[in-house]
C-alpha positions as CSV (number, residue, x, y, z in Angstrom):
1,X,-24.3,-15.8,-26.9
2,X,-22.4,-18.9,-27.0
3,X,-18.9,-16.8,-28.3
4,X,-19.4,-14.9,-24.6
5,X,-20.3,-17.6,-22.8
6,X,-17.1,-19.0,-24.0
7,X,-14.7,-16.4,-23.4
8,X,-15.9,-16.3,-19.6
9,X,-15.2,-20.2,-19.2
10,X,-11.8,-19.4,-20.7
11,X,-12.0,-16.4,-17.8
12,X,-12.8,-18.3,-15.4
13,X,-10.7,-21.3,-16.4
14,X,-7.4,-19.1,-16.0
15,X,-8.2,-17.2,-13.2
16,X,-8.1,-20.0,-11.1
17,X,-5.6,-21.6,-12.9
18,X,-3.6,-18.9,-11.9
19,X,-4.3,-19.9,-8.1
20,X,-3.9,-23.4,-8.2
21,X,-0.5,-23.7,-9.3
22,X,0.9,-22.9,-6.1
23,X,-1.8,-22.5,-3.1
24,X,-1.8,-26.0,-2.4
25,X,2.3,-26.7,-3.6
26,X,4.2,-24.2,-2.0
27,X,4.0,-25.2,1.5
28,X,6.3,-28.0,0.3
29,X,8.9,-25.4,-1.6
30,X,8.8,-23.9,1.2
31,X,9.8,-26.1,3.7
32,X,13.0,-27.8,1.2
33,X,14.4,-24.1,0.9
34,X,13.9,-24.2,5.2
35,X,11.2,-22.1,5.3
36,X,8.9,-24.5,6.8
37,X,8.5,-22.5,10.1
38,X,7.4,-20.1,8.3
39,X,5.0,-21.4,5.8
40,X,1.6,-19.9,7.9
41,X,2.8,-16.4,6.5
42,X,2.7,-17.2,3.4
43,X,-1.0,-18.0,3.7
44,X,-1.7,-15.4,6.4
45,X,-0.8,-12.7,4.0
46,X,-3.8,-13.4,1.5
47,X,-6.4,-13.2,4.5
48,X,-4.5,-10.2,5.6
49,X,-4.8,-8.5,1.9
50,X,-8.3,-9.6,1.9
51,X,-9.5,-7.6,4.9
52,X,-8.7,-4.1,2.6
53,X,-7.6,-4.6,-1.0
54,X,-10.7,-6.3,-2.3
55,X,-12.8,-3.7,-1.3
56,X,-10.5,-0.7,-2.4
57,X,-10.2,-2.4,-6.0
58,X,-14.0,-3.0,-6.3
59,X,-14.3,1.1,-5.1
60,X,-12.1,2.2,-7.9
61,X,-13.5,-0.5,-11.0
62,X,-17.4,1.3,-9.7
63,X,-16.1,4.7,-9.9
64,X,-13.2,5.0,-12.0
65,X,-11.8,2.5,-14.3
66,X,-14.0,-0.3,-16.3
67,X,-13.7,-3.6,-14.7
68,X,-12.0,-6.1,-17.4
69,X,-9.4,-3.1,-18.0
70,X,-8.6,-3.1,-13.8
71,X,-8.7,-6.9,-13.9
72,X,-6.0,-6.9,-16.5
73,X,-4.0,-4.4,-14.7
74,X,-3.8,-5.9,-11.4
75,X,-2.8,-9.7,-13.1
76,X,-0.4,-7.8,-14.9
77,X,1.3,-6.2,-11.6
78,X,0.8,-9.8,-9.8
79,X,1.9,-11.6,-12.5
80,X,5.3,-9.9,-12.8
81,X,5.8,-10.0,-9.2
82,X,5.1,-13.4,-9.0
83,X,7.1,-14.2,-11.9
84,X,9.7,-12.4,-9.9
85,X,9.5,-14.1,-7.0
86,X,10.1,-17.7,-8.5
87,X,13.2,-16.3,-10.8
88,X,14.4,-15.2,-7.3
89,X,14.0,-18.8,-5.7
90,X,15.7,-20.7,-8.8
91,X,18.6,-18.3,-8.7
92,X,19.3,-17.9,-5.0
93,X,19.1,-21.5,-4.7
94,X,18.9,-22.9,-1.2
95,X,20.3,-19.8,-0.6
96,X,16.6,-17.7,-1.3
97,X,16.2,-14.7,1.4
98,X,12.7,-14.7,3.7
99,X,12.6,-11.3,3.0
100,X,13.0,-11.0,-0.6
101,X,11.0,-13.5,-1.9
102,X,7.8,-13.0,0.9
103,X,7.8,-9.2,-0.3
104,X,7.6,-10.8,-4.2
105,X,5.0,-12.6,-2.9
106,X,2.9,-10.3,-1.1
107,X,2.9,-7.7,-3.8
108,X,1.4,-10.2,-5.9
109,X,-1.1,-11.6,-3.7
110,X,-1.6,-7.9,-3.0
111,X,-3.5,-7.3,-6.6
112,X,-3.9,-11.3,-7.4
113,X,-6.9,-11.5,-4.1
114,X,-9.3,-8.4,-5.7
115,X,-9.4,-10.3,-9.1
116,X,-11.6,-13.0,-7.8
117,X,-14.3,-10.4,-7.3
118,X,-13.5,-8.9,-10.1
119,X,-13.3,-11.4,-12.5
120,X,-17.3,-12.3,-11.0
121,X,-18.3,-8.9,-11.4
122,X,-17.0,-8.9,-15.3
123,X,-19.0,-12.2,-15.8
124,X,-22.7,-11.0,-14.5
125,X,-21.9,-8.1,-16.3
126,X,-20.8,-9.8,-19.9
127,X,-24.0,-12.1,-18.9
128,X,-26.5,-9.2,-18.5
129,X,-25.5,-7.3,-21.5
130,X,-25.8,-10.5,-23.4
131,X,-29.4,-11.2,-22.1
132,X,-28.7,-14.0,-20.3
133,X,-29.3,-14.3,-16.6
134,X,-26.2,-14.6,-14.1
135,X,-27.8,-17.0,-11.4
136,X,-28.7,-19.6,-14.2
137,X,-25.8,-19.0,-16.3
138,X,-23.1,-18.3,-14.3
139,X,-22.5,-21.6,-12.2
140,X,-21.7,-24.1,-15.3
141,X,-19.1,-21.1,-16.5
142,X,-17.6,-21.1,-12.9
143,X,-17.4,-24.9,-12.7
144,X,-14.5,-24.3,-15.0
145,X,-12.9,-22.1,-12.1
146,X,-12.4,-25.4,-10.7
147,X,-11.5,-27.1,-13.5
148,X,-8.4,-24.6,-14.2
149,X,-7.7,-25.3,-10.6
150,X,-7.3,-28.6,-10.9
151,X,-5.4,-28.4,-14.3
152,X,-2.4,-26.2,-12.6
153,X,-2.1,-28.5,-9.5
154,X,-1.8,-31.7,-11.9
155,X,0.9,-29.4,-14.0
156,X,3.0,-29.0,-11.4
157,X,2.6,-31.9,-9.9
158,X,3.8,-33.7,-12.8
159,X,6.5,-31.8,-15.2
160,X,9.7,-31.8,-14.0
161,X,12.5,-29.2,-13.8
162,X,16.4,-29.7,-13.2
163,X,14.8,-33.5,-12.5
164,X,12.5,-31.9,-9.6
165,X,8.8,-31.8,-10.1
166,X,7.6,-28.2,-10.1
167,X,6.1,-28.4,-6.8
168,X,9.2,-28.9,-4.9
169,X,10.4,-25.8,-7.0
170,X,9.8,-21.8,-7.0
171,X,8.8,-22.6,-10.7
172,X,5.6,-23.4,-9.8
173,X,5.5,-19.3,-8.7
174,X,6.9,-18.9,-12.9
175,X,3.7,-20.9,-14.1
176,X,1.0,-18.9,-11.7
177,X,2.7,-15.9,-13.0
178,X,2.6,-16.5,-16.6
179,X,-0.9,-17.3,-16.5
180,X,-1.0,-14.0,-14.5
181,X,0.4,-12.3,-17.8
182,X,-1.6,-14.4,-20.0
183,X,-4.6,-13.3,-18.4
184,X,-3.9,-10.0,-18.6
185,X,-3.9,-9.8,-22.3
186,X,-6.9,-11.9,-22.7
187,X,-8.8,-9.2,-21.1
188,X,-8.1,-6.8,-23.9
189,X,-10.4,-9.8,-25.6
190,X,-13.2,-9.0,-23.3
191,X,-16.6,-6.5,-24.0
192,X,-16.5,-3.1,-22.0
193,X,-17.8,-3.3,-18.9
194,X,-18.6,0.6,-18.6
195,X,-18.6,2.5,-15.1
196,X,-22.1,4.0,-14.0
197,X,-21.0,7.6,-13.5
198,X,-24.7,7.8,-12.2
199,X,-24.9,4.9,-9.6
200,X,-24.9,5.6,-5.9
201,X,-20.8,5.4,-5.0
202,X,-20.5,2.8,-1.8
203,X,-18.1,4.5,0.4
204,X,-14.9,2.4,2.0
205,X,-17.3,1.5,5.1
206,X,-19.8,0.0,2.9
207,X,-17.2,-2.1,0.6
208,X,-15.8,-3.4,3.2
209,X,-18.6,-4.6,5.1
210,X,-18.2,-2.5,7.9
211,X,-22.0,-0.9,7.8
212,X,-22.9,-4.6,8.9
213,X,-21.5,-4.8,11.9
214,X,-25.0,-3.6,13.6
215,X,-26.2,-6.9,12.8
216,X,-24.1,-8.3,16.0
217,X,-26.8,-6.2,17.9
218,X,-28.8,-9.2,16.8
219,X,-27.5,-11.9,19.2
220,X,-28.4,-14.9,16.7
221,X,-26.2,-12.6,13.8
222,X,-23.4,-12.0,16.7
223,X,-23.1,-15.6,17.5
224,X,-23.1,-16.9,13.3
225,X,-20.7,-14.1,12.5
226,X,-18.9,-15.3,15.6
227,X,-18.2,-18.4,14.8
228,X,-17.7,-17.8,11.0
229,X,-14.5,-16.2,11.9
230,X,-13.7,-19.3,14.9
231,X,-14.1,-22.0,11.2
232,X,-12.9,-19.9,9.0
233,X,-9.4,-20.4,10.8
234,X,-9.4,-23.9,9.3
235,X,-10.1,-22.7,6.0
236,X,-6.1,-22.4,4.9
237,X,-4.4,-25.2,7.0
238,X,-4.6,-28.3,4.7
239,X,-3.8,-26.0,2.2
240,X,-0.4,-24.5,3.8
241,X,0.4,-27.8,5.5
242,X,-0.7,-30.8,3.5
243,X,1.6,-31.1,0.9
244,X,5.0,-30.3,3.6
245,X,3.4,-33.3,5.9
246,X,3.1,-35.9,3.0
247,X,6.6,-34.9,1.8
248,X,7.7,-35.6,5.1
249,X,6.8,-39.4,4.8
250,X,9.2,-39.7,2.0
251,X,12.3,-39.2,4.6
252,X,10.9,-43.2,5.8
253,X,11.9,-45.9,3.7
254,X,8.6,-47.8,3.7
255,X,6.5,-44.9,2.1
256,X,9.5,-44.0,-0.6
257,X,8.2,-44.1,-3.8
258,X,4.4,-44.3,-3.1
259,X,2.2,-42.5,-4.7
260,X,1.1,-40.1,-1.8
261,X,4.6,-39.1,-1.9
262,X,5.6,-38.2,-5.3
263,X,2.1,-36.9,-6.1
264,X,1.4,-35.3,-3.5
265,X,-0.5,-32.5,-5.2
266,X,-2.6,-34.9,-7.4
267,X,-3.9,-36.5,-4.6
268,X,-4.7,-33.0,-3.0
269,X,-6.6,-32.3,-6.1
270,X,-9.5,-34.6,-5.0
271,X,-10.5,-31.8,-2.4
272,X,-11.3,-29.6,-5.5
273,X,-12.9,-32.8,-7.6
274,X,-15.2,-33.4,-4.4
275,X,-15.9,-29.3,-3.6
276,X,-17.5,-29.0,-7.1
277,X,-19.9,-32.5,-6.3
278,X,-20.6,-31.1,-3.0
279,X,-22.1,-28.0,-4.5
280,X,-24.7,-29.9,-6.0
281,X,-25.9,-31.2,-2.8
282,X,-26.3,-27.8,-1.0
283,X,-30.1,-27.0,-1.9
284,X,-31.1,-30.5,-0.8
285,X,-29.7,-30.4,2.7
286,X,-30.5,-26.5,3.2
287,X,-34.2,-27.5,2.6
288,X,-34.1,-30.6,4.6
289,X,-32.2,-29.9,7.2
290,X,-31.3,-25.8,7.7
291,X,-29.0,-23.7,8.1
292,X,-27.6,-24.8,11.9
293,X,-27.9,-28.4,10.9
294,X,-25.6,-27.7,7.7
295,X,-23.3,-25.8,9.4
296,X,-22.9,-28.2,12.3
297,X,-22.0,-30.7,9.3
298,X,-19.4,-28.9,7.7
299,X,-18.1,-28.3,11.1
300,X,-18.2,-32.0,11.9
301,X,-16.3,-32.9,8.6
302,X,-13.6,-30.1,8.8
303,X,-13.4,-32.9,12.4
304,X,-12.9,-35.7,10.2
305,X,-10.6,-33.6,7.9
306,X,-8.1,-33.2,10.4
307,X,-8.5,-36.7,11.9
308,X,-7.7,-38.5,8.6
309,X,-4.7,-36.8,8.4
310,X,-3.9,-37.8,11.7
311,X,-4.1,-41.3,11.3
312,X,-3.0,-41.5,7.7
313,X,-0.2,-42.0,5.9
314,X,0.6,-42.7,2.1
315,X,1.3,-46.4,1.9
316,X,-1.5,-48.8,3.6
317,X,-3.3,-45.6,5.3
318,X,-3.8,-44.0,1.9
319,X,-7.5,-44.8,1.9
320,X,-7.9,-41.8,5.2
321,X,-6.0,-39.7,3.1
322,X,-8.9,-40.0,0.5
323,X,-11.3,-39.9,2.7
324,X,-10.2,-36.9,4.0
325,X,-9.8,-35.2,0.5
326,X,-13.7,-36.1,0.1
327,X,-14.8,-35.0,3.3
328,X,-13.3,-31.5,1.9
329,X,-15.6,-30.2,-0.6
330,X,-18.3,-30.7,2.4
331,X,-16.3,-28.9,5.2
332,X,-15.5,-26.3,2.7
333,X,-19.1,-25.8,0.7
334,X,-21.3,-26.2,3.5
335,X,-19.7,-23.7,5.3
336,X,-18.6,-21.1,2.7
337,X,-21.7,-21.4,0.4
338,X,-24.7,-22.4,2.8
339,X,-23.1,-19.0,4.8
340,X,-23.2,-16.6,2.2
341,X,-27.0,-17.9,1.3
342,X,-28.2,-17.8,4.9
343,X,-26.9,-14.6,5.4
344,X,-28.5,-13.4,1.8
345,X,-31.7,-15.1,3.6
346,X,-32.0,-13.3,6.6
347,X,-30.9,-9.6,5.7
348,X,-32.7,-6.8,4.9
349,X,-31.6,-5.7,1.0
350,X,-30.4,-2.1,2.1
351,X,-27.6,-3.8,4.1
352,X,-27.1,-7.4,2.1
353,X,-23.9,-6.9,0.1
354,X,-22.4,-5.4,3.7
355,X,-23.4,-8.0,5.0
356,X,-21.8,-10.6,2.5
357,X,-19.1,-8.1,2.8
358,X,-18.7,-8.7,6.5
359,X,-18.9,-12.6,6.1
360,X,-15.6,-12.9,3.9
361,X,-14.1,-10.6,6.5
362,X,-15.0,-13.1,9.2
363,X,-14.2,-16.1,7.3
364,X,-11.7,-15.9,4.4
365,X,-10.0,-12.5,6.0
366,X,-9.6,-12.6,10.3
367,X,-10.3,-16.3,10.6
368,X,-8.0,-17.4,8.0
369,X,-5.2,-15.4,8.8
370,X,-5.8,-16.0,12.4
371,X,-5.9,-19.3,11.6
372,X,-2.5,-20.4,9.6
373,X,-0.6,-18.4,11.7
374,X,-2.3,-20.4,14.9
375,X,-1.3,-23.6,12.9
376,X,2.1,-22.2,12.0
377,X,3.2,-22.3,15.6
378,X,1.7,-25.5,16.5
379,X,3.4,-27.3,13.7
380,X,6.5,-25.4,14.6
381,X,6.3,-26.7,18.5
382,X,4.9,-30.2,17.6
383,X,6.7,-31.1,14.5
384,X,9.6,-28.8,13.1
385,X,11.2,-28.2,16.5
386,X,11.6,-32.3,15.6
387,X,13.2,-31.4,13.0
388,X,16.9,-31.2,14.2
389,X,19.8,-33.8,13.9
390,X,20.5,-35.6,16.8
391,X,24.1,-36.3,18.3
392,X,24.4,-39.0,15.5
393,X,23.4,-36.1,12.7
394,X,20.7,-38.0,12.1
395,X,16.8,-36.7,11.9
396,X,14.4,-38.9,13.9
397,X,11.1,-38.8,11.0
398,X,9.1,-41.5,13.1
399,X,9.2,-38.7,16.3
400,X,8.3,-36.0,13.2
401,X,5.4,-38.0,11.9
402,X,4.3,-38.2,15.5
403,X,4.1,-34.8,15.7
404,X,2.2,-34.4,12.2
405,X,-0.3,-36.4,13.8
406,X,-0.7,-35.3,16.9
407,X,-0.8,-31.6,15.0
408,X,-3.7,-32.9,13.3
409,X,-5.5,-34.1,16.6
410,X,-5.0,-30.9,17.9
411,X,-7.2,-29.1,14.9
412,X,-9.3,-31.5,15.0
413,X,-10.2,-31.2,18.5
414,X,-11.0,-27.6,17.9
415,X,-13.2,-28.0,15.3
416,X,-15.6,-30.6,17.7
417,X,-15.1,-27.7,19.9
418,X,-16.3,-25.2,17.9
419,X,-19.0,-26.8,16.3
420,X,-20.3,-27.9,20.1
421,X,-19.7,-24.4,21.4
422,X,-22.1,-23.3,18.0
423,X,-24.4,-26.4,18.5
424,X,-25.5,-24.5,21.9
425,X,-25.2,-21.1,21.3
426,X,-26.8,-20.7,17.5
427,X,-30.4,-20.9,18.1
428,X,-32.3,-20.8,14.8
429,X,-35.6,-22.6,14.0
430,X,-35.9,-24.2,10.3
431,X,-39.1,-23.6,8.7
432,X,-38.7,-26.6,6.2
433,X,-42.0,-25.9,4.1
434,X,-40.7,-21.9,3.9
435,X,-37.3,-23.5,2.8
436,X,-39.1,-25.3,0.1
């Protein structure tokens, strides 16, 4: 039992791995090579592949092929593609094509996104066969999700190439990559997890969610699904635009040099350090407080989130950036989490997985691609329309940091928005002693 429990923590350890060595990064690659008007589509994409490829994969590992073998197929076509696309960006130089590299990176994202349910499905499976149970056992093994995460944002954040740290490099697209690669042949490692030839097949409409959608003749399930979509389009902004907008404080003399700066990514990493504490305090505040209450809080921090930012700065202000990294693991757990349990909660079990279905189409599929595209444009009118020499050649970054904040403002006055809008409209009544 402990050998399998082991080789899912490794599982788990470079799956995300795989993720965190450029989701947070690449926003700043991006915007050296001068794609930084562009950087929203690079996020957009994964909420767009999410809508449709998770579901097709999960379709074919129930009917056709075992799950560990599909989840080392589709690393090992995201892995080469991603691979590709960072070989690409160190050869072309500052001369890399939109085009070229975005269509590297898409394919990869294409069969990288399915592997997060996949790599869960192989783990309850492993579990089950070992006699162990998955809702005990599983959470210690996916703390190590995190942990991986962490790991590949410190890696790149650190080791240099060509004298540039990896994160201001297409390398960091190398390292996901290999791990890609890597992962694929540690699933060859990994016990069969057979297909049921005799289960009952889920058609497209049910993988995807789609059955669910009667629930919005439920007003109270209209209005949460509602505005699970209008959060989940913060979900990917600090992740797209974090990294470019404390970059951007290194073109200003006084933060040159400061940790902020030329760690960027470490300091980003607290998000993740704080996300896995903040899971801990989930039960507490579901049973205390309910569903509306916790959602209103995550709402009200994903507020603060923003408004840290806005003040901020890496120098003397470098305590809001913290404070806005720990605010994180509560905007993002006691939305994403406390969600997916209130909705297990309240529907009935012939529609549930649907249902969950529907709730990552909301969230992490149309509100998130909605969502960084939205931010793309705003920090293209606010900040990189800034971005342009005056008659002296010279860039004017106090007018550019002006605009990073008031970019911030702006999503953060949506978010008190929102969570006002869904303080009115969501009427549910907690039953603290059924909670408990």
């Amino acid at each position: 039992m402990k050998a399998q429990k082991f080789k899912l923590i490794l599982l788990s350890f470079l799956q995300f791995a795989v993720w965190g060595a450029y989701l947070t990064s690449q926003g700043r690659y991006l915007a050296e090579v001068g794609f930084g008007s562009r950087i929203g589509w690079f996020y957009s994409v994964q909420g767009i592949v999410s809508i449709f490829m998770p579901a097709i994969m999960g379709i074919i590992a129930d009917k056709w092929i075992q799950a560990q073998r599909l989840l080392g197929l589709c690393h090992a076509v995201a892995g080469a593609a991603m691979i590709g696309a960072g070989i690409y960006g160190v050869s072309a130089g500052a001369d890399v094509e939109f085009g070229v590299l975005f269509g590297l990176y898409t394919l990869s994202i294409a069969f990288f996104m399915p592997t997060i349910a996949i790599s869960n499905s192989v783990s309850y499976t492993v579990l089950e066969k070992s006699g162990l149970d998955p809702v005990k056992d599983f959470p210690p093994i996916r703390v190590w999700g995190t942990v991986g995460f962490i790991c590949s944002m410190w890696f790149v954040d650190l080791v240099k190439v060509g004298g540039a740290a990896m994160q201001e490099t297409s390398m960091q697209y190398v390292v996901s990559g290999a791990l890609s690669i890597i992962l694929a042949l540690y699933t060859l490692t990994l016990p069969e997890c057979p297909v049921n030839k005799t289960m009952h097949r889920k058609s497209l409409v049910d993988a995807m969610g789609l059955r669910a959608f009667t629930l919005f003749r439920q007003r109270k399930m209209a209005v949460f699904f509602i505005f699970s979509m209008l959060l989940g389009v913060a979900l990917q902004i600090t992740n797209g635009f974090a990294n470019p907008f404390l970059a951007d404080f290194g073109n200003l003399a006084e933060y040159q040099g400061t940790f902020g700066v030329e760690h960027s990514n470490m300091l980003i990493s607290l998000s993740q350090i704080s996300e896995t504490l903040c899971i801990l305090l989930i039960p507490f505040f579901l049973r205390r407080y309910g569903i509306k209450n916790v959602m209103l809080i995550a709402m009200l921090a994903w507020v603060l989130r923003f408004g840290f930012f806005a003040i901020g700065n890496p120098g003397s202000g470098v305590w809001l950036i913290v404070l806005s990294m720990i605010v994180y693991g509560v905007a993002f757990d006691f939305f994403n989490i406390s969600g997916s349990l209130f909705v297990n909660q309240t529907t009935d079990n012939s529609i549930r997985s649907s249902a969950q279905g529907l709730f990552m189409l909301m969230t992490n599929g149309v509100g998130a691609a909605a969502g960084t595209i939205g931010a793309q444009a705003v920090v293209n009118a606010l900040v990189n329309s800034h971005k342009i020499p005056g008659a002296d050649g010279v860039i004017d970054w106090h007018t550019v940091m002006t605009g990073w904040s008031h970019a911030w403002w702006l999503f953060a006055a949506y978010a008190l928005v929102v969570a006002i809008l869904f303080a009115l409209m969501f009427q549910h009544k907690h039953d603290s002693k059924a909670a408990a």
